[in-house]
C-alpha positions in Angstrom: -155.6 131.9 -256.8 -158.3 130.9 -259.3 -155.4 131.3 -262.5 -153.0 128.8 -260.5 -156.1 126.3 -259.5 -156.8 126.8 -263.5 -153.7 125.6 -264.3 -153.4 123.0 -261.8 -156.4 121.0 -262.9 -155.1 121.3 -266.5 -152.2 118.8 -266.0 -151.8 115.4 -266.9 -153.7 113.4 -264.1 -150.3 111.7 -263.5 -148.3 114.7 -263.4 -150.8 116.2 -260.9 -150.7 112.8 -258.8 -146.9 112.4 -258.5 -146.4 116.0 -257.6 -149.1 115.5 -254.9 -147.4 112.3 -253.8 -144.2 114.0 -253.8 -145.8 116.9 -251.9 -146.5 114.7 -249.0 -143.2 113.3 -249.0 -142.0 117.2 -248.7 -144.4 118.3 -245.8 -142.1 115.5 -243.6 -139.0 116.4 -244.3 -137.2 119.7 -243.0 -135.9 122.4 -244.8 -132.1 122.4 -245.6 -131.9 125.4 -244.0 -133.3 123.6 -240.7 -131.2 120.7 -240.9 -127.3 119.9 -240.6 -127.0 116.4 -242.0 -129.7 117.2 -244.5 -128.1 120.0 -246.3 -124.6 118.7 -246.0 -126.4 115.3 -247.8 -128.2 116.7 -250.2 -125.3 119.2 -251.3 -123.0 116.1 -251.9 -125.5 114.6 -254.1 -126.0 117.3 -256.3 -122.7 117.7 -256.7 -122.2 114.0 -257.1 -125.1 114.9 -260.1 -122.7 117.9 -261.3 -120.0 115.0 -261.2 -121.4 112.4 -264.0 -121.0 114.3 -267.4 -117.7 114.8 -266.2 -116.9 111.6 -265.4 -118.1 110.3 -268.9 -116.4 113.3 -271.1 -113.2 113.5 -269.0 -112.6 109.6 -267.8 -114.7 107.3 -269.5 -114.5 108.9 -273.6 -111.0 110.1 -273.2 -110.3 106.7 -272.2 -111.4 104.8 -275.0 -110.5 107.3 -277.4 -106.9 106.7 -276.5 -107.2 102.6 -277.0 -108.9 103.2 -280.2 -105.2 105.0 -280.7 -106.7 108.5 -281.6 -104.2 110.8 -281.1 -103.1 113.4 -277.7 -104.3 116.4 -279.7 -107.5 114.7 -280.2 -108.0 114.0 -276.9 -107.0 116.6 -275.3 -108.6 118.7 -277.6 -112.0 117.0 -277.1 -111.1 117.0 -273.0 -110.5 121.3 -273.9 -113.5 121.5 -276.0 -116.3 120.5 -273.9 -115.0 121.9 -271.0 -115.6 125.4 -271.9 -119.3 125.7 -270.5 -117.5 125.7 -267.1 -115.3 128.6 -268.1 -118.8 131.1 -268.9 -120.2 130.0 -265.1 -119.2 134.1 -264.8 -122.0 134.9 -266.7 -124.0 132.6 -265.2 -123.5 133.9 -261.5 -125.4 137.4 -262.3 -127.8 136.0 -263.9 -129.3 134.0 -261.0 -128.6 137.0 -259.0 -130.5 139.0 -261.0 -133.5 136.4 -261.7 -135.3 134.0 -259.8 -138.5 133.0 -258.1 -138.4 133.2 -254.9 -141.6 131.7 -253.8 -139.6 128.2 -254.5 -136.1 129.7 -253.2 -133.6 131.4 -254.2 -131.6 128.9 -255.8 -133.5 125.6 -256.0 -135.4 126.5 -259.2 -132.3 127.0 -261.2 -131.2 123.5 -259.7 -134.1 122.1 -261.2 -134.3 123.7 -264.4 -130.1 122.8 -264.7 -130.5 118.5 -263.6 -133.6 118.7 -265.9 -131.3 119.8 -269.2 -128.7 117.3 -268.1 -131.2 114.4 -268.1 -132.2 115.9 -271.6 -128.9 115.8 -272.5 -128.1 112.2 -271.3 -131.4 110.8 -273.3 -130.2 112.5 -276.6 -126.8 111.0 -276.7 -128.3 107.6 -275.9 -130.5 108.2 -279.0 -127.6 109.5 -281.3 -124.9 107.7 -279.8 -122.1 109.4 -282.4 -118.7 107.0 -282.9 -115.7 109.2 -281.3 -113.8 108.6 -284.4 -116.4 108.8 -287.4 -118.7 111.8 -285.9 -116.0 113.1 -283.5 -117.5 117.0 -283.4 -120.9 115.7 -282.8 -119.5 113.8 -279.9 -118.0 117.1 -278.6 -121.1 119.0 -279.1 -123.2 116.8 -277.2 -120.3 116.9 -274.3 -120.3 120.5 -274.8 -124.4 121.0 -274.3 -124.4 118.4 -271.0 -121.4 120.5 -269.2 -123.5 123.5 -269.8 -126.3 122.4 -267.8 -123.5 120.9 -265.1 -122.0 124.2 -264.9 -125.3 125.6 -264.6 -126.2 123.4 -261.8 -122.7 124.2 -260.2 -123.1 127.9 -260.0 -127.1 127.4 -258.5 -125.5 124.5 -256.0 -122.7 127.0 -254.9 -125.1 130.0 -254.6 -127.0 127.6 -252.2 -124.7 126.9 -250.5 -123.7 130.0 -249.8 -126.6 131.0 -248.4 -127.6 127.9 -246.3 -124.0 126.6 -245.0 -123.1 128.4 -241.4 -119.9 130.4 -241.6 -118.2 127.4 -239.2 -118.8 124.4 -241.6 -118.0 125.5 -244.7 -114.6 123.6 -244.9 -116.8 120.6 -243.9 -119.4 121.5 -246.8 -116.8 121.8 -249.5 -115.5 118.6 -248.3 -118.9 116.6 -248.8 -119.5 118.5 -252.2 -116.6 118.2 -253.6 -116.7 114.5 -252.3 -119.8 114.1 -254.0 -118.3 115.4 -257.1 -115.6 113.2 -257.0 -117.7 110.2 -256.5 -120.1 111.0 -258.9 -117.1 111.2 -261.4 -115.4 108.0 -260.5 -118.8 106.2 -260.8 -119.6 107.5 -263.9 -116.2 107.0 -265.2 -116.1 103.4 -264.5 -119.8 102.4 -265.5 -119.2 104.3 -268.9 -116.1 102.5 -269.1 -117.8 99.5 -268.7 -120.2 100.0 -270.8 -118.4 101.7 -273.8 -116.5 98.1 -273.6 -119.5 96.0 -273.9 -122.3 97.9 -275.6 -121.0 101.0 -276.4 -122.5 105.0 -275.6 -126.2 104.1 -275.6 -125.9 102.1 -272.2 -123.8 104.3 -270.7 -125.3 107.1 -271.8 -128.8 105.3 -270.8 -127.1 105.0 -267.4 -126.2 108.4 -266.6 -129.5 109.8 -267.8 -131.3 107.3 -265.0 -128.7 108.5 -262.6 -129.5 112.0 -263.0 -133.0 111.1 -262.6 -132.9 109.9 -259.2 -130.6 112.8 -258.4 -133.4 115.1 -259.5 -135.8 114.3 -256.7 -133.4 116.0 -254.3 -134.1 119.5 -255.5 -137.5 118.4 -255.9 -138.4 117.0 -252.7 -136.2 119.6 -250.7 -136.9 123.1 -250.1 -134.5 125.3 -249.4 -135.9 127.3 -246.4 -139.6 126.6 -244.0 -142.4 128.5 -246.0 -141.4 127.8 -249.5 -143.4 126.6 -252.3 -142.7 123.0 -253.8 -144.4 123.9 -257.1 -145.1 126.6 -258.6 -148.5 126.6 -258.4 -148.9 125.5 -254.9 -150.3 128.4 -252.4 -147.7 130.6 -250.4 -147.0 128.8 -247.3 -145.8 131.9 -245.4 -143.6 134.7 -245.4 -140.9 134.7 -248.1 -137.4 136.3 -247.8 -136.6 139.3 -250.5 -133.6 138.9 -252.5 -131.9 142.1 -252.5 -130.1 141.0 -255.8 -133.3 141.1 -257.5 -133.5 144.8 -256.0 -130.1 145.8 -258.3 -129.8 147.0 -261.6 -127.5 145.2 -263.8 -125.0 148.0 -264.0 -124.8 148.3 -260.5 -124.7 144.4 -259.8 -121.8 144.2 -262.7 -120.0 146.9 -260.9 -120.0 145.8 -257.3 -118.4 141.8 -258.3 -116.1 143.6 -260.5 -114.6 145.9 -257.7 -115.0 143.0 -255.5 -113.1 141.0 -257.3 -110.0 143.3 -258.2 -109.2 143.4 -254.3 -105.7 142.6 -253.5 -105.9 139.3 -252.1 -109.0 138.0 -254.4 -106.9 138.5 -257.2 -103.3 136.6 -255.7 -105.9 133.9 -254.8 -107.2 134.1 -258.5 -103.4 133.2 -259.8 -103.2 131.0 -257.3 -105.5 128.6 -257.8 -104.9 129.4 -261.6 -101.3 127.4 -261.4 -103.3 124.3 -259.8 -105.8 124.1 -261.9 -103.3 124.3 -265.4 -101.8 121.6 -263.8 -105.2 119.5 -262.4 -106.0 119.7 -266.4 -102.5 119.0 -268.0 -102.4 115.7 -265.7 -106.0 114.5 -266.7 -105.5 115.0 -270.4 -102.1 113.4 -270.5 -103.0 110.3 -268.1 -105.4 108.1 -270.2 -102.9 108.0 -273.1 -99.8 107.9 -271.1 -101.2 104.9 -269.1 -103.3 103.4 -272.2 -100.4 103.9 -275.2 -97.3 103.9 -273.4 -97.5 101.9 -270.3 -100.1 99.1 -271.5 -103.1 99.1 -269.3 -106.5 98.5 -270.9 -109.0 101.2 -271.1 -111.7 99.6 -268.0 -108.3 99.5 -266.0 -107.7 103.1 -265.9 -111.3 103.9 -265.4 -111.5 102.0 -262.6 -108.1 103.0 -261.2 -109.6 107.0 -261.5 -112.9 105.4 -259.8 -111.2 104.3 -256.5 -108.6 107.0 -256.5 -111.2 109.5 -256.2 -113.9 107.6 -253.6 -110.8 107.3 -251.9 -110.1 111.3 -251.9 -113.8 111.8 -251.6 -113.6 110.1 -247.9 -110.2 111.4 -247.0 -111.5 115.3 -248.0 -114.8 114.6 -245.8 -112.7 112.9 -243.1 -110.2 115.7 -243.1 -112.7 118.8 -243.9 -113.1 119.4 -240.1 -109.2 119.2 -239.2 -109.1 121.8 -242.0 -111.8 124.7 -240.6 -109.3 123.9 -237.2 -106.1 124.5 -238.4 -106.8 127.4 -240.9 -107.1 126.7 -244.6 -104.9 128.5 -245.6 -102.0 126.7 -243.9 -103.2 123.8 -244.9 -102.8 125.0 -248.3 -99.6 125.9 -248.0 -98.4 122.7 -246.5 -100.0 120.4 -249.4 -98.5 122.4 -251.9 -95.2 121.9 -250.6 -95.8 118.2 -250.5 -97.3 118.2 -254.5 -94.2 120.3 -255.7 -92.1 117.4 -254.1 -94.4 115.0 -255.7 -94.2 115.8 -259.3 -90.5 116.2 -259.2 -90.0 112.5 -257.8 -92.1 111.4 -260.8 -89.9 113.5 -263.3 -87.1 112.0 -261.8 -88.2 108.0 -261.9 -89.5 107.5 -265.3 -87.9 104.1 -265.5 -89.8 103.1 -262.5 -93.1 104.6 -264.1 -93.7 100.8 -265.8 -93.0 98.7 -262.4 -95.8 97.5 -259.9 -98.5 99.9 -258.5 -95.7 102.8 -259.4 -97.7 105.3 -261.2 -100.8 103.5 -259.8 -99.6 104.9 -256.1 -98.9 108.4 -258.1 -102.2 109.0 -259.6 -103.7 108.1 -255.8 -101.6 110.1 -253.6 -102.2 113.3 -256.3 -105.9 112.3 -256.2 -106.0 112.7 -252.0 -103.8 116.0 -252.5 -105.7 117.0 -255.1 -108.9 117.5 -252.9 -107.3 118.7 -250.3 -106.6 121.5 -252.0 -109.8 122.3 -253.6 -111.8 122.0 -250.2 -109.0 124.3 -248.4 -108.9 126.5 -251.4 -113.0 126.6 -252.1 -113.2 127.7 -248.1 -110.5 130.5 -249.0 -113.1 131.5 -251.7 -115.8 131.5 -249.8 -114.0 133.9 -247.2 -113.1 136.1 -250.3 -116.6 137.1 -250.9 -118.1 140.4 -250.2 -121.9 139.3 -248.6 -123.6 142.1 -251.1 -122.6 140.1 -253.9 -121.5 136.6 -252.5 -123.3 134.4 -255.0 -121.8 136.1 -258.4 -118.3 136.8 -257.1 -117.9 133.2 -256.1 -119.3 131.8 -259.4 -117.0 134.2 -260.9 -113.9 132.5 -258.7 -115.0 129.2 -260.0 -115.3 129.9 -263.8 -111.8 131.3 -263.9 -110.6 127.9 -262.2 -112.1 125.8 -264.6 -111.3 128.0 -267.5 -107.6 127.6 -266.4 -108.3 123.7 -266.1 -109.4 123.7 -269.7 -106.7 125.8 -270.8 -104.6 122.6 -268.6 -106.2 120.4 -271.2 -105.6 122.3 -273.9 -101.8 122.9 -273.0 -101.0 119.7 -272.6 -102.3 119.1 -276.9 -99.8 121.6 -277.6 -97.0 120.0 -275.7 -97.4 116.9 -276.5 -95.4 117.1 -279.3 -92.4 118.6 -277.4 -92.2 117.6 -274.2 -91.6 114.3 -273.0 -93.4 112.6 -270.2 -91.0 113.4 -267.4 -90.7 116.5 -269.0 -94.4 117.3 -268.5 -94.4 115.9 -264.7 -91.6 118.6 -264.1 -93.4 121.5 -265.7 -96.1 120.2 -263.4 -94.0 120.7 -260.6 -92.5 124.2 -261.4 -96.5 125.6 -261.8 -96.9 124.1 -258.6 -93.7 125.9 -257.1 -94.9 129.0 -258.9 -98.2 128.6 -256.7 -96.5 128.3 -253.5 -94.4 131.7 -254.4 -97.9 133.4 -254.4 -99.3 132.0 -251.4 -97.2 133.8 -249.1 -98.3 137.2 -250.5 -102.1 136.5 -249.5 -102.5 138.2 -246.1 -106.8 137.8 -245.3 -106.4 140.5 -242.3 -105.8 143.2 -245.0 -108.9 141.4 -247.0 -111.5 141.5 -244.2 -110.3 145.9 -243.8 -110.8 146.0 -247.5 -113.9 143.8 -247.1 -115.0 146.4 -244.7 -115.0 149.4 -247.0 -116.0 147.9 -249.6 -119.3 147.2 -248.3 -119.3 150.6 -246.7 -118.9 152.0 -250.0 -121.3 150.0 -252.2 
């Protein structure tokens, strides 16, 4: 007590007023834990925060890189490049299983220690702001550094909400976080495009940065369950829950996803989602510099055309989350794959119409709105995958392995670019796409829950 009133006294007298000021705001608002609405909210705003370094490095640069006629393997290479944080969230997962403070929750620290980096991140490309053609790796490094705090935030925001969503809305919660995401992208997207047009990366790098700042009061302001400390200082308020992770030794812990993960249907999902992701990444390097180079729309254009495409799929996945949890996931999965497969091979097959009014305008939105209904029916899936002794890790394990295989998307597509035409790229999109549907019908969730079972027997 008398070390923590110590150190309390010894902050700046601002710093010690705003977090009492903020502590007042706290003491009125519930938990997320307590609340619906609230944690639904506050998850689609993180990941909306989670959202904006992607929206600049994989809409807004890639975008003007392609009208400053750079070429596909430098753009998809850069789009590659600094999306391989998100491929390590593995790592990541046992880590915050293993350490945390629980006086402030089990996850919300790491939130704030990941948004905090990212704001860091955003003010030091503002005050380099490197030229994509001139000091193209320092570009890539910066983009590289600000999706390792957004994966980091991304494995902490899943792990919460894991532990706060009920079992019967989690459909509905990956709908309004992957909505958020979404949002958060096509409004970063478009601003940066916007502003790379008229004043170049400071402003939209200034932009972001203030963005992420007012996302940060969330984890601040929120905590994750009644009794929790706001700061780390304050007094304990009550009775705090022991995380049994903590309990584990790292051998164990490794050993227990591991296992988990090699069950029968975790890894059909795995390859599953593997084949939609190659594809989600093959599409979003090739678009800006098919639509930029080859059928004439501005940079701004694109960006904004992304933009509305995805606060469109953002509302139809939240809209739609709840029909999902009713009709099963995984049918609805199945279903919307069907209708993607179908998709892709129109598009191979209409090339000459790719140039004609609202064409591929109409393609990249109806891909957008299938898109996330994928990801929230396939997220759910995930979520059903996990065994609840090591939930938080095997889950951040699922997602680095999708976003490793969207990288490796990017990265295919700056191989192929030299071989493959257009059409011939929308139909290898559609054959992944059939390849996923052939493994979907192997994924049986009754033999999963017996295996589940034992598992947890075992462990």
């Amino acid at each position: 007590m008398r070390r923590k009133a110590i150190v309390y006294r010894s902050l700046h007298p601002l710093v010690v007023l705003s977090s009492q000021i903020m502590t007042d705001v706290s003491a009125r608002l519930p938990s997320l834990k307590d609340s619906k609405w609230l944690r639904l909210a506050a998850l689609a705003v993180l990941y909306a925060g989670q959202g904006l370094p992607i929206g600049i490095f994989q809409v807004a640069l890639p975008a003007y890189m392609a009208s400053l006629n750079m070429s596909a393997a430098e753009v998809g290479g850069f789009i590659a490049f600094v999306f391989i944080p998100w491929s390590f969230k593995l790592l990541a997962g046992p880590l915050m299983d293993k350490f945390t403070f629980m006086p402030m929750g089990r996850r919300r620290p790491w939130v704030i220690a990941a948004q905090s980096g990212l704001l860091l991140t955003f003010v030091a490309l503002a005050v380099l702001s490197p030229d994509p053609s001139a000091q193209y790796w320092l570009l890539a490094g910066l983009g590289f550094v600000s999706n390792v705090f957004g994966a980091l935030q991304d494995v902490a925001v899943d792990g919460m909400a894991i532990d706060i969503l009920e079992e019967e809305e989690r459909a509905q919660g990956n709908a309004f976080m992957y909505g958020g995401q979404i949002s958060g992208i096509s409004v970063s997207g478009s601003f940066a495009s916007w502003a790379l047009m008229g004043s170049g990366l400071m402003l939209a790098a200034i932009l972001a940065a203030l963005a992420v700042a007012a996302i940060l009061l969330v984890p601040l302001l929120l905590r994750e369950r009644p009794g929790e400390r706001l700061w780390p200082w304050d007094d304990d308020r009550g009775e705090v829950e022991v995380d049994a992770g903590i309990e584990l030794s790292w051998l164990k812990l490794i050993s227990r996803v591991l296992k988990a993960l090699m069950l029968p249907t975790s890894v059909l999902l795995v390859l599953t989602e593997a084949f939609s992701r190659i594809t989600s990444g093959f599409l979003v390097a090739m678009s800006p510099l098919l639509t930029i180079q080859t059928l004439g729309w501005d940079q701004l254009t694109y960006a904004n055309w992304v933009a509305i495409t995805g606060i469109i799929a953002a509302v139809a996945g939240v809209i739609l989350g709840p029909g999902i949890d009713r009709i099963g996931a995984l049918r609805v999965l199945k279903g919307i794959v069907i209708f993607r497969v179908l998709t892709f091979v129109v598009m191979a097959l209409t090339a000459d119409f790719w140039a004609s009014a609202y064409w591929f305008e109409t393609f990249l939105m109806i891909n957008a709105v299938a898109t996330q209904v994928v990801t929230v029916a396939i997220i759910a899936l995930f979520m059903r995958l996990c065994a609840p002794s090591v939930a938080a890790s095997q889950f951040a394990i699922y997602m680095a392995l999708a976003n490793m295989t969207y990288s490796m998307g990017s990265g295919l597509f700056a191989g192929l670019s030299g071989m493959l035409s257009y059409p011939g790229m929308m139909a290898l999109s559609g054959l992944m796409l059939a390849l996923m549907l052939g493994l979907l019908r192997w994924i049986d969730f009754d033999r999963h829950a017996s295996d589940l079972k034992q598992f947890e027997q075992v462990a």
